[in-house]
N, C-alpha and C positions, 0 to 999 in steps of 0.2 A: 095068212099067217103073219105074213110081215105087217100089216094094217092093226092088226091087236097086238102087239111088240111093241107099236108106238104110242097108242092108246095107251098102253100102263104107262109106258115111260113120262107121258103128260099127265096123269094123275097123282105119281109118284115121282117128279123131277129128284134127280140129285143135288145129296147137299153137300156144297162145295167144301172139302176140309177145313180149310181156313176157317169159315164160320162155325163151325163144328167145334173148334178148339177154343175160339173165342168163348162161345158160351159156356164150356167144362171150366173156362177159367173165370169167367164171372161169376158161375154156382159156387166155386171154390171161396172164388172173394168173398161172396156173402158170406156162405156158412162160416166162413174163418173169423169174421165180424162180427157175424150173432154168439159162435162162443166166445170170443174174447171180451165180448160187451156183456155176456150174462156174468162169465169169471170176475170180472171188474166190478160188476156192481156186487154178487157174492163178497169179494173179498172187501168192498167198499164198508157195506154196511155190516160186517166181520169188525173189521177196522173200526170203525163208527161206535159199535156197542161198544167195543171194549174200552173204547176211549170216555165212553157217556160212564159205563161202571165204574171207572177209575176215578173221572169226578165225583158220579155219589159217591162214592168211597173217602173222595179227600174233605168235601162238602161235609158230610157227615159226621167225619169221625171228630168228636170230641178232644177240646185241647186242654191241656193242664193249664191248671189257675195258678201262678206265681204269686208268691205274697212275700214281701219285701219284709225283712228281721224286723226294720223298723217300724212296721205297724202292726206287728205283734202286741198285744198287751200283756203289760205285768201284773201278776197279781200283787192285789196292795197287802204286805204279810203283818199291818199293823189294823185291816178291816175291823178285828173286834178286840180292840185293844181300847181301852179307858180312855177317856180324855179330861186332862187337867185344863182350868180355866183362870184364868189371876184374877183376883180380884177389881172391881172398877177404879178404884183409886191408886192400886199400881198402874203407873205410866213406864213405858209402853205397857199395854195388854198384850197377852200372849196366851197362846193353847198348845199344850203340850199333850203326847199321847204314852202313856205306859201301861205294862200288861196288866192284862184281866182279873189277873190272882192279887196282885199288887193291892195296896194303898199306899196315902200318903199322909205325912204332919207336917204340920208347920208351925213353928215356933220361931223368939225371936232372938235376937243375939248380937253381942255389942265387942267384937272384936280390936284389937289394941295393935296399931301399928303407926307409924310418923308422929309418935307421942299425941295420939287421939284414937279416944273410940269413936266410930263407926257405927248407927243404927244396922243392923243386917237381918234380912228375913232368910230362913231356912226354910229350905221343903224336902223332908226324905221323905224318896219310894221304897218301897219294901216291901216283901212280905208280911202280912199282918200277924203270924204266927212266933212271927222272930221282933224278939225283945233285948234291949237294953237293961242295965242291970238298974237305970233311974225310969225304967217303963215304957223308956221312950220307943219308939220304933226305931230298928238296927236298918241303917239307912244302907242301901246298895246302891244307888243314885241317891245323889244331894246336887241340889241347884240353890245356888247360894245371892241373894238382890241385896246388894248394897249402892243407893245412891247419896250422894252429895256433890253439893257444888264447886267443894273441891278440885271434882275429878277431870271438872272442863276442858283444862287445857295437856292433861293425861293421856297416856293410852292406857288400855287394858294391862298391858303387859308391864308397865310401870308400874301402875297402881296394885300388880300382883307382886312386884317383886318386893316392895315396901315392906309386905303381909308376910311374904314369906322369906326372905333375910336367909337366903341358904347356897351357899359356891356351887352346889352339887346339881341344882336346879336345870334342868335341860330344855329349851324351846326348841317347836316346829310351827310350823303355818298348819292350820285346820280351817274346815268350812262349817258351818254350820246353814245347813239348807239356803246354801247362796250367801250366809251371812261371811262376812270373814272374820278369824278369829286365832287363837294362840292356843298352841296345847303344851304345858311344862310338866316334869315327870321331876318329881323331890321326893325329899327323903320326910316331909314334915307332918306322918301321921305315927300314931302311937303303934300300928303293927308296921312300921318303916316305909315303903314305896308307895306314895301317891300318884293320883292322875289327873291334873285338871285344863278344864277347854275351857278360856275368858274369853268375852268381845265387850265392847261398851255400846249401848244406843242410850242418845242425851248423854244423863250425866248419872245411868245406873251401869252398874257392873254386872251382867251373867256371868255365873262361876259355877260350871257344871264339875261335878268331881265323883271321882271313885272311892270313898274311904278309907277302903278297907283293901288290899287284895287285890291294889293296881293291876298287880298283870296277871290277872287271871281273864283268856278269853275270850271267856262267855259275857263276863260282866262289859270288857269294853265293847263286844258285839253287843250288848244291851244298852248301851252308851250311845253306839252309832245308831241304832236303832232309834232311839226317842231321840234322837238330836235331828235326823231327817223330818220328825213330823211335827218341827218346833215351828208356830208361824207368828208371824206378830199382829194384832187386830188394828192397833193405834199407833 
């Protein structure tokens, strides 16, 4: 009896506690490892997409176009409007644009001021419909070329005020598409309030004028108008 007692006991030694606990604690460590290392990559590549979405998302999403005022373009509001041409032996040449409905005459004219006449060409625009009581066309713009070599050593504004000899006569500065120029507001037309914008190139006078009806709106907005697409050729 006691000979097979010892028998098991050599096949089946005791295991000492110590070892016993050691190894419950190293089963511990690992499995504690392996989940904390699957949680981690889990929440890694958790992490990962959503960060990868966020860039497609910024990658992709389209961005507004900004376009600066100043490269906008204007429409040109004189596109189908006429164009006036001077003749070649007027110096400077010039082309001038007025409306569509519009014509113009030209006729000549020999006004009297500093005790001399003055050769002078006229151009009224107009309506073709609207007459004069001598047939002429009822001019709503008039552009008035008088040169002589007189005018040399002149300005514009002098050689206006000769012509027109009136206290009431009022100046401002005006442009004429970059040109510089005089605009006087007188009493010197037969329905009263005149409008006219002079400048000189050489030794000719431009004398754009309103005839009729100075201050009516429209007409100096139709002034400003053809006076923007004034250009000179020569």
């Amino acid at each position: 009896m006691h000979s097979k007692e010892s028998a098991l006991q050599q096949e089946n030694p005791t295991v000492p506690t110590d070892m016993s606990n050691w190894k419950r604690t190293a089963i511990a460590i690992v499995i504690t490892a392996i989940l904390t290392g699957t949680v981690g990559y889990i929440l890694g590549v958790h992490t990962t997409s959503s960060i990868s979405q966020n860039t497609e998302k910024t990658v992709h999403q389209p961005s507004a176009t900004l376009t600066p005022a100043s490269l906008t373009s204007t429409p040109d509001l004189t596109a189908n409007w006429k164009t006036y041409t001077s003749m070649t032996k007027d110096r400077p040449r010039f082309t001038l644009k007025y409306l569509p409905t519009w014509t113009y005459f030209e006729w000549k004219d020999s006004p009297y001021f500093s005790g001399k006449r003055y050769d002078t060409k006229r151009i009224d625009f107009g309506d073709p419909s609207e007459k004069t009581d001598l047939g002429y066309l009822y001019p709503i713009i008039r552009l008035s070329l008088t040169k002589c070599s007189d005018f040399a050593n002149l300005s514009a504004e002098e050689i206006k005020n000769q012509e027109l000899q009136y206290d009431t006569s009022v100046w401002s500065d005006a442009t004429v598409n970059g040109i510089k120029a005089r605009k006087v507001s007188h009493m010197g037309c037969l329905s009263g309030e005149c409008l006219d914008i002079v400048f000189k190139l050489g030794n000719t006078i431009f004398d754009f004028s309103i005839p009729e009806q100075a201050n009516s709106e429209y007409k100096q907005h139709l002034l400003n108008r053809m006076l923007s697409t004034f250009t000179v050729l020569n």
